[in-house]
C-alpha positions in Angstrom: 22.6 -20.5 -12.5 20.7 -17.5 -11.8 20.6 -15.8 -8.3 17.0 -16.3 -6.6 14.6 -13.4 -5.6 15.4 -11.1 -2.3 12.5 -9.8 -0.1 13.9 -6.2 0.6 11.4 -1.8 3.7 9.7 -7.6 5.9 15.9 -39.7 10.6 19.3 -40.2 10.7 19.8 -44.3 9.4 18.2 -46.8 12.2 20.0 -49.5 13.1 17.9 -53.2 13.6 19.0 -55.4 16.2 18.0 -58.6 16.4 17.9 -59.9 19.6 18.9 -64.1 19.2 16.4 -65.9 21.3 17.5 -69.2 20.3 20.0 -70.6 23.4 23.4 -70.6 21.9 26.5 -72.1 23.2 28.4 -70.5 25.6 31.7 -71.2 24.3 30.5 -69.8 20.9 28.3 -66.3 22.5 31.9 -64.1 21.9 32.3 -65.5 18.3 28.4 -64.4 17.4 28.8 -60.9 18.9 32.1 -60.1 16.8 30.1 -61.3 13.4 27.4 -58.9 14.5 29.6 -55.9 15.3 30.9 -56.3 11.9 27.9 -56.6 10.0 26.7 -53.0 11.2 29.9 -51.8 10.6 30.0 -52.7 7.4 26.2 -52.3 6.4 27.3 -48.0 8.5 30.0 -48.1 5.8 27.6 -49.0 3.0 25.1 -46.4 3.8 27.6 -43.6 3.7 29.0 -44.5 0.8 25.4 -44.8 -0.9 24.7 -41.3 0.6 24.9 -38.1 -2.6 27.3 -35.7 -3.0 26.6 -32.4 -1.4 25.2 -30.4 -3.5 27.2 -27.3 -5.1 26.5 -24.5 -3.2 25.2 -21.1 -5.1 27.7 -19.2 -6.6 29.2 -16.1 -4.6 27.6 -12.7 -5.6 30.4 -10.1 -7.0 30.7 -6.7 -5.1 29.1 -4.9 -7.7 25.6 -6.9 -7.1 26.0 -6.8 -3.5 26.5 -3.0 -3.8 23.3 -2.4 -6.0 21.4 -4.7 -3.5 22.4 -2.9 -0.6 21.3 0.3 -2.6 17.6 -1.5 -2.9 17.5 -2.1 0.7 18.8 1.5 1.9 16.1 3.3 -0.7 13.4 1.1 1.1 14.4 2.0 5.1 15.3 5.3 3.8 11.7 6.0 2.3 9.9 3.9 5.2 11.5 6.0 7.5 10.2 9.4 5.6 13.7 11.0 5.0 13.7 12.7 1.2 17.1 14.1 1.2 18.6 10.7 1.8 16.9 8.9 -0.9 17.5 11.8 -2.9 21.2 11.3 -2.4 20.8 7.8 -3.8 20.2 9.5 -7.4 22.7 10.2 -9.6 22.3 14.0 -10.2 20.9 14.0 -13.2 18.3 11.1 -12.5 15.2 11.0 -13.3 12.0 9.0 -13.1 9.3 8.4 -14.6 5.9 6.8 -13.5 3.2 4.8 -15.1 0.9 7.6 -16.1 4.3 9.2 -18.1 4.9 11.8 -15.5 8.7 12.9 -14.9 10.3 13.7 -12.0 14.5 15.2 -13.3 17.2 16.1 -11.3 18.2 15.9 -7.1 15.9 18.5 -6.5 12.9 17.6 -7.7 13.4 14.1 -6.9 13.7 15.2 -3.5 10.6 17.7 -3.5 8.6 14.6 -5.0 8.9 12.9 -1.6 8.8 15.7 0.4 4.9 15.8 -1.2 4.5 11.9 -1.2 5.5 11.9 2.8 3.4 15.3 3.6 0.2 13.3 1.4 0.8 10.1 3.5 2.5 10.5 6.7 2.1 6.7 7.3 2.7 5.4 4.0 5.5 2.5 3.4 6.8 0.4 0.9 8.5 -2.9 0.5 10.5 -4.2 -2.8 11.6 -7.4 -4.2 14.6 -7.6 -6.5 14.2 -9.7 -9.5 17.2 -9.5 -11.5 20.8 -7.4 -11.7 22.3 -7.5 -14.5 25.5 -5.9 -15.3 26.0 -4.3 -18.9 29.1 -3.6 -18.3 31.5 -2.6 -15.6 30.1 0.3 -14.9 26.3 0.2 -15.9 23.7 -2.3 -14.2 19.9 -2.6 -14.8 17.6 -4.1 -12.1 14.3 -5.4 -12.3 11.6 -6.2 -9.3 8.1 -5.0 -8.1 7.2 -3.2 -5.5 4.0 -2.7 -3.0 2.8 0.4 -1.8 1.1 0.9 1.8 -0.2 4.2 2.2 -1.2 3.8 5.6 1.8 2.0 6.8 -0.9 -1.5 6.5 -3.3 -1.3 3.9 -2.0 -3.2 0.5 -3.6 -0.4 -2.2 -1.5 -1.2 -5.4 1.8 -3.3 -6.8 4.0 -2.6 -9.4 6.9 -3.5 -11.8 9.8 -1.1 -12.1 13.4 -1.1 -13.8 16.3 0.9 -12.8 19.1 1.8 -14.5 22.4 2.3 -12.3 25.7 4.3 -13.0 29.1 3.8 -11.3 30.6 7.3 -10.0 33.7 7.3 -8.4 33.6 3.5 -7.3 29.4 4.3 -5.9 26.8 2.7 -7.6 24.1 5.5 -8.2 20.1 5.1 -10.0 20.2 7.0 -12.9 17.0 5.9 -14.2 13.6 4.6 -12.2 10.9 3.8 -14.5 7.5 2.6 -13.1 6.7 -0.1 -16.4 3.5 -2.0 -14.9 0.6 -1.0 -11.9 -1.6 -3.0 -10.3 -4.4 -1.4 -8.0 -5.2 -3.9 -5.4 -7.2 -1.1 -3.4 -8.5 2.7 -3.9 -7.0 3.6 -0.6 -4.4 5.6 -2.0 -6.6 7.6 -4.2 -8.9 8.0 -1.5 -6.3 9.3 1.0 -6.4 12.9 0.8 -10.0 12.7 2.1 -9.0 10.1 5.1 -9.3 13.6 7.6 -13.0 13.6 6.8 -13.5 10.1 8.8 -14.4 10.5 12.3 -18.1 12.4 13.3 -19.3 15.5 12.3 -21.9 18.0 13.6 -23.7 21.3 12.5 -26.3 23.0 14.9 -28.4 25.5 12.7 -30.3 28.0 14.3 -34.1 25.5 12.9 -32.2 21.7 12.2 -29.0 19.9 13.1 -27.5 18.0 10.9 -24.7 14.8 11.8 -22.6 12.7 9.0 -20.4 9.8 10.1 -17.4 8.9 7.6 -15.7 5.4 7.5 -14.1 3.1 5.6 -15.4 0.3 4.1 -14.0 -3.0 4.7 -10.5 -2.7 2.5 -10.6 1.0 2.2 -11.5 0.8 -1.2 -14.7 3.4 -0.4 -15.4 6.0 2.0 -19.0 5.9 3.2 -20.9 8.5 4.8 -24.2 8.2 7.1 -26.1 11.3 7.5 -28.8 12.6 9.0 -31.3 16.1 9.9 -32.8 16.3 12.8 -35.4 19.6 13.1 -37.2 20.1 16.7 -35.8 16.4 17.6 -37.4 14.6 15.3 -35.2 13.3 12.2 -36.9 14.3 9.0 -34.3 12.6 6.5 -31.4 9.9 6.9 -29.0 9.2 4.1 -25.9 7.6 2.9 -23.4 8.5 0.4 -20.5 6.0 -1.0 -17.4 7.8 -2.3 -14.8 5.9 -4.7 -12.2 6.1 -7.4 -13.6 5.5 -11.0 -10.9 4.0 -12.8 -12.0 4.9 -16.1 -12.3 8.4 -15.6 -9.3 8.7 -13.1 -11.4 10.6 -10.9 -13.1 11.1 -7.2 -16.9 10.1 -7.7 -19.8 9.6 -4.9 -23.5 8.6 -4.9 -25.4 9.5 -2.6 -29.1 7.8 -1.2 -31.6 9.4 0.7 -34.6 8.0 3.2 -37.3 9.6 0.8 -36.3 7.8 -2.5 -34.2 10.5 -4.1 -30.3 10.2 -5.6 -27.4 11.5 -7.2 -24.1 11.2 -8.0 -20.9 13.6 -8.1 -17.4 13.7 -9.4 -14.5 15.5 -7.0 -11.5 17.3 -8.5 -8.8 18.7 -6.2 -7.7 22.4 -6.4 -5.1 23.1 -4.1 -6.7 22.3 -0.9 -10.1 22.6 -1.8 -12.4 19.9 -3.2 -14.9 20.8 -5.7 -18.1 18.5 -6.4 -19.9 19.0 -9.4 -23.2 16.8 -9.0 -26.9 16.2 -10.3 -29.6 14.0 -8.9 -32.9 13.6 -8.7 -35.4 14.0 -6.0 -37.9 11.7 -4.6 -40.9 13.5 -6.6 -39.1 13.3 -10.0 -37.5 16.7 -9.8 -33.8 17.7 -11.5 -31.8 19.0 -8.7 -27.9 20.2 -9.7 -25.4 21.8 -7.4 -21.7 23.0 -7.6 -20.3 21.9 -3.6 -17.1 23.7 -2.4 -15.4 21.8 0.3 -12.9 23.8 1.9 -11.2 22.2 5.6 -10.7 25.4 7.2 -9.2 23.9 10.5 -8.3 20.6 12.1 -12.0 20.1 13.6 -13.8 22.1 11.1 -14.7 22.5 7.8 -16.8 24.5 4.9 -19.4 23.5 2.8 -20.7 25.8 0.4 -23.0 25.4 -2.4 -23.3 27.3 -5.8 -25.3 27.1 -9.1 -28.1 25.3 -7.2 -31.2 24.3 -9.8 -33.8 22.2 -8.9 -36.2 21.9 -12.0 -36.2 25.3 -13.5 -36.0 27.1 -10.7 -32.4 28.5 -9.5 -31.6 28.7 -5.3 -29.9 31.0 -3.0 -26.5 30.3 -2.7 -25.7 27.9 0.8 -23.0 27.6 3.4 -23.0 25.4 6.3 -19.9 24.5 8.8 -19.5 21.7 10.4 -17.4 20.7 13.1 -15.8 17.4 14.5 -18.3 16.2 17.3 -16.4 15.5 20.5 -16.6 12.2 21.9 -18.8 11.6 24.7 -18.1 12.1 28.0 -16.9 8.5 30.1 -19.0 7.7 33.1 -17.5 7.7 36.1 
């Protein structure tokens, strides 16, 4: 029989009496109370004996299974709780793993450097795993199915997948050898997304002629980041836009389209380098015009960040270069 699924880091018989309303004869009332007292009895003794066998109860896991399950359970408190040197330790030292997109990780070390980058990306992120299957190959060798779900925000559901692991017995400790990510399932773009969560909250620039303001959110699931913007010159607001950024799963890459209040558009695709973004985009202006631009968006501090603008064409005319900083906007001031 096999062993179910664990979720590893969340009347009794009524008796009838029948009262005799019939008047009965005194010298007889003892005899008719012993026949009743033996009727239930016997119709108790019937019911039990009617009653099924308990059933079998499931068989006992062996030391070995327990030993790999508690190994599933320490890997998910161990990552939950953001601590790469002891999931690291959980790795045989030649281990390696390998992820959906074919990408190897090898060896303590890099293992270990993997989730120092994972934590550092996603300082909230969880997990949670469900064990499928152990099966022992032989005394010494074990492969375990399940799937897993990520949270990158410690909340938010982005993607589910199925994994296999191969484990090794060393010196009487069961150790994962292998980790291979087989299936993926994106439920949401959030963890795509992520690296740009610092850009949500209000921003401000005052140029010496116009100010311009952008909010950033999230839609309702996370699976977009929208921006409202707006430039205000001498207090009146001259243009109002909105710009939706997402994950194209096609392409594997960042993209956005942006919307302005005079009837112009565009789109853009993002590519990370280091810690800069850089957005290669076209459009086209509300008067039919070609516009292209080559956006550098560099976060030089908490509350503040760069963007600058290169290879700007509208039509077939080439513009200055442009760079404009913007910082957070502090939140207004509380009545008293």
């Amino acid at each position: 029989m096999g062993t179910p699924p664990v979720l590893v880091g969340l009347g009794s018989p009524t008796c009838i009496y029948n009262s005799f309303r019939n008047k009965i004869m005194n010298r007889l009332h003892t005899v008719f109370l012993m026949m009743a007292a033996l009727l239930i009895l016997g119709a108790a003794t019937s019911a039990l004996a009617q009653q099924p066998a308990k059933a079998e109860s499931e068989p006992a896991l062996s030391a070995d299974e327990q030993a790999i399950r508690k190994s599933a359970v320490d890997f998910v408190e161990q990552y939950n709780e953001h601590k790469p040197e002891a999931l690291a330790a959980l790795f045989s030292p030649d281990a390696r793993m390998v992820f959906r997109d074919g990408t190897e990780v090898n060896g303590h070390d890099e293992i270990k450097q993997s989730f120092e980058e994972a934590f550092q990306e996603g300082p909230k992120s969880a997990i949670s795993v469900v064990v499928d299957s152990i099966r022992l190959l032989t005394p010494d060798v074990a492969v375990e199915e399940g799937t897993t779900n990520l949270f990158p925000d410690g909340d938010t559901l982005s993607s589910k997948g199925r994994y296999t692991v191969l484990h090794v017995k060393k010196d009487g400790k069961w150790l994962m050898q292998s980790v291979r990510v087989v299936d993926e399932e994106t439920v949401s773009a959030y963890a795509q997304l992520q690296p740009l969560e610092w850009l949500v909250g209000e921003w401000i620039d005052e140029g010496r002629h116009e100010i311009v303001e952008a909010n950033f959110h999230w839609d309702e699931n996370k699976s977009f980041l929208l921006e409202e913007f707006q430039v205000v010159r001498d207090g009146e607001v001259v243009l109002k836009g909105t710009q939706r950024i997402g994950w194209d799963p096609q392409a594997k890459q960042i993209r956005s389209w942006i919307f302005d209040s005079a009837g112009g558009f565009g789109d853009a695709v993002w590519t990370r380098v280091d810690d800069t973004w850089v957005c290669k985009g076209k459009g086209v202006r509300a008067d039919g015009t070609s516009a292209s631009a080559t956006r550098t968006l560099i976060r030089s501090a908490e509350d503040r960040v760069i963007w600058s603008a290169t290879d700007r064409i509208e039509g077939d005319e080439q513009l200055p270069n442009l760079d404009v900083t913007m910082v957070r906007k502090p939140p207004e001031p509380k009545a008293e």
